[in-house]
N, C-alpha and C positions, 0 to 999 in steps of 0.2 A: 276281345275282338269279336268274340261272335255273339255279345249283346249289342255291341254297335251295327253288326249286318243285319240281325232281326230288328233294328231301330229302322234302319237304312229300310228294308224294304218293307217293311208297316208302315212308314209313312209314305212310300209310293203307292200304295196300295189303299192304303187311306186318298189319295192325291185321285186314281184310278176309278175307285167306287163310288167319292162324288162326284167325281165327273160323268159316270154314265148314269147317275142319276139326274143329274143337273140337266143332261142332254134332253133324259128323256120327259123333262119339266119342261124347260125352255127351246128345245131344242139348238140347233148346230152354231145358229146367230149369237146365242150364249158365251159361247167359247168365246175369251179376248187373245188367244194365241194363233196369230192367223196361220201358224204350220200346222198346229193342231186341227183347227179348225179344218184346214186342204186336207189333212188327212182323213177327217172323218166324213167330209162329203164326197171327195171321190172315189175311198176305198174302204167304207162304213165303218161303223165300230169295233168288227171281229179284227181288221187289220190295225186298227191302230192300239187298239190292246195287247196284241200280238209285238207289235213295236213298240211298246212300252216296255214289257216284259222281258225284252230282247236287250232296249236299254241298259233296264237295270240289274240284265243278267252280266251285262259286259263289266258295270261298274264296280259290281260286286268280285269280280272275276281280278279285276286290277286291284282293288284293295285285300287280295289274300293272296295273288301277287306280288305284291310290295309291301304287305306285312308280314312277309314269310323272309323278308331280306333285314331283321332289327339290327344287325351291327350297321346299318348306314344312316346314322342320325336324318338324313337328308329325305329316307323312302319313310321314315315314322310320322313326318311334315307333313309331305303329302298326302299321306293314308289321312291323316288327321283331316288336313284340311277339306281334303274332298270326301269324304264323312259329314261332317258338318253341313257342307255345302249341297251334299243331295239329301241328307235328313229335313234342311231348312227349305229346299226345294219342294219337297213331296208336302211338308206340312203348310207350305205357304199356298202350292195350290190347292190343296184340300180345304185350307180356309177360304179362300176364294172363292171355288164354287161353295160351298155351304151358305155363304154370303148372296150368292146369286139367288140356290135354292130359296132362302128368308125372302 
C-alpha cells in the first residue's frame, strides 16, 4: 500500500511540475482544462498548486481510509480502483503537458 501512495502522488507531482513548466513556456492558453485553466488566471499558480496538493491530500487520505478496512472485500475495490485512476490521471497529464512543452 504505501508503494501505491508514493506511485499516487509522484505522478501527481510529475502531472504538477509539467505544468508549471508548460505554463511558463506557453503560458495559461496552454492549458486544455478550462477549470484549470480559471484557476490559474484568476488565482495564479501559488493557488492552484495549493489545490492540487489539497486534492491529492484528500485522496490519499480516503485510500488509507478504506485500506485500513481489508475484511470488506468491497473497500479493497475501491482503494484499487481509485489508485489506478489517479496514478493514470497524474501521468496522463503529465504526458500532456510534456507534449505541449515539444
Amino acid at each position: 500500500m504505501v508503494l501505491a501512495v508514493i506511485t499516487l502522488t509522484v505522478a501527481q507531482l510529475f502531472d504538477l511540475g509539467t505544468f508549471v513548466r508548460m505554463v511558463a513556456l506557453h503560458g495559461a492558453n496552454a492549458e486544455a482544462n478550462p477549470l484549470v485553466r480559471y484557476l490559474l488566471v484568476d488565482y495564479g499558480l501559488p493557488m492552484l498548486a495549493v489545490a492540487k496538493v489539497a486534492a491529492l491530500s484528500l485522496v490519499v487520505a480516503v485510500v488509507v481510509l478504506l485500506a485500513g478496512r481489508t475484511a470488506q472485500t468491497e473497500h479493497r475495490r475501491i482503494v484499487g480502483g481509485l489508485l489506478v485512476v489517479a496514478i493514470l490521471a497524474g501521468l496522463v497529464g503529465g504526458w500532456s503537458n510534456a507534449t505541449v512543452m515539444l
